[in-house]
Structures are given as structure tokens and as C-alpha cells.
C-alpha positions, 0 to 999 in steps of 0.5 A, a space after each residue: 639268151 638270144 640277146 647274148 648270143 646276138 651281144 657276142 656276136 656284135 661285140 665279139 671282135 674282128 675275128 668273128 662273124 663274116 670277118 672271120 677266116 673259114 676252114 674247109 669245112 666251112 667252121 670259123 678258125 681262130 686266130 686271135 693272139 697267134 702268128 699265122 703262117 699262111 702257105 699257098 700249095 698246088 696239088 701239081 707242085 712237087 716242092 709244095 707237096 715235098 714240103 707238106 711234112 715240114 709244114 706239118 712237123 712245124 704245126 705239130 710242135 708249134 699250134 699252142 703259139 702259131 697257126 699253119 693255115 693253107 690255101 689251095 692255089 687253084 681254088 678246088 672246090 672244098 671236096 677236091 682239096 679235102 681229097 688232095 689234103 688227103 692224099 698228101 696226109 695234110 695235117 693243118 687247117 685249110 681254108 675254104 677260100 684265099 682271103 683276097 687282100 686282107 693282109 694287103 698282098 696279092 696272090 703269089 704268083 711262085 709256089 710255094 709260098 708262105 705269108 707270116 702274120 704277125 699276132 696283131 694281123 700284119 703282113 710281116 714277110 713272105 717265104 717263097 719256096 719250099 721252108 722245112 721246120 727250121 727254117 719255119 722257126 727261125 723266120 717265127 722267131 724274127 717275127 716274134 722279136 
């Protein structure tokens, strides 16, 4: 059994072992085969927190297809996102720690902003300022085409 579970975790492709994202509570998130939707938020900005429902609304409707990942801007330690995710009834995965470059892209530096990766991992575009669902569809839509 060890042998299989080592194999697995050898062979189990890009999105596991130390490649793969991490979610707030430290648990691999999977990603394979899905958009991601990737928003950097900050507790202090209020168009952030005006969109969170929108995020929300979007992940709700659209999590069989694509994934809304956030980031918290300033890199709280976990317990203090979590508080925060609380406190504005975040839905969506978070993730422990911004993945510096892995889509070849800086950190943006306006909030918010959303990066859209593409199912196969590519860096497609990046929204800056607030999205509702609408919005959040449509730019999925160019995405997926």
C-alpha cells in the first residue's frame, strides 16, 4: 500500500504534492481541468468587500466548471483571514499564500483584481476592479471560446 500511495503521489501529475495550491486550511485544492478565477482582496478595501457577493454568487452558480480562489492581499496569517473571510461571509476557497509567479504575473498592485487561468494553467487576463457575476461570466465565456 505504501508503494501505491508513493506511485500516486509521484505520478499524480502538477496539481499535487508541493506543486499543488493550498487552501487556508492548509488542504490541497484541486484544479485540474478547471477555469480559475483568481481575486486578490484586502479587508481595508471597500470595493473588494462590495464585491465578495458577487464573487460568491458567481462561485455558487458556476463551481462544477470554474474555481474562485482569493488571496488576501496583505498575507494575514491564516487565523486572521479566516476572521475576516468570516466577517464578510466569504464562501470561495482562500488560499494560504499568494503563489508568487506561478502564472507569470506579478502581484497586482490595484484591488481588487482577478486573474482568469485558463483550464490548462495559463494566465489569460486580468480584471482589475470590482466584477459582479455578469461581468464574471462573460470574461469565463471569452475564456472558454
Amino acid at each position: 500500500m505504501l508503494i501505491l500511495a508513493l506511485a500516486a503521489s509521484f505520478f499524480g501529475g502538477c496539481e499535487s504534492g508541493r506543486d499543488a495550491l493550498q487552501s487556508l486550511d492548509g488542504k490541497p485544492l484541486r484544479t485540474e481541468g478547471k477555469i480559475l478565477l483568481v481575486n486578490y482582496w484586502a479587508e481595508w478595501c471597500a470595493p473588494c468587500r462590495e464585491e465578495i457577493p458577487e464573487l460568491n454568487a458567481f462561485y455558487r452558480e458556476h463551481s462544477d466548471k470554474v474555481l474562485v480562489l482569493g488571496i488576501n492581499f496583505d498575507q494575514l496569517p491564516a487565523e486572521q483571514v479566516q476572521q475576516q473571510a468570516d466577517k464578510f461571509a466569504i464562501e470561495f476557497p482562500l488560499l494560504a499564500e499568494a503563489p508568487a509567479g506561478r502564472w507569470g504575473q506579478a502581484m497586482p498592485q490595484v484591488l481588487p483584481s482577478t486573474f482568469i487561468i485558463d483550464a490548462s494553467g495559463q494566465w489569460r487576463r486580468t480584471l482589475v476592479g470590482p466584477q459582479t457575476a455578469q461581468s464574471l461570466a462573460e470574461a469565463v465565456a471569452q475564456v472558454q471560446n
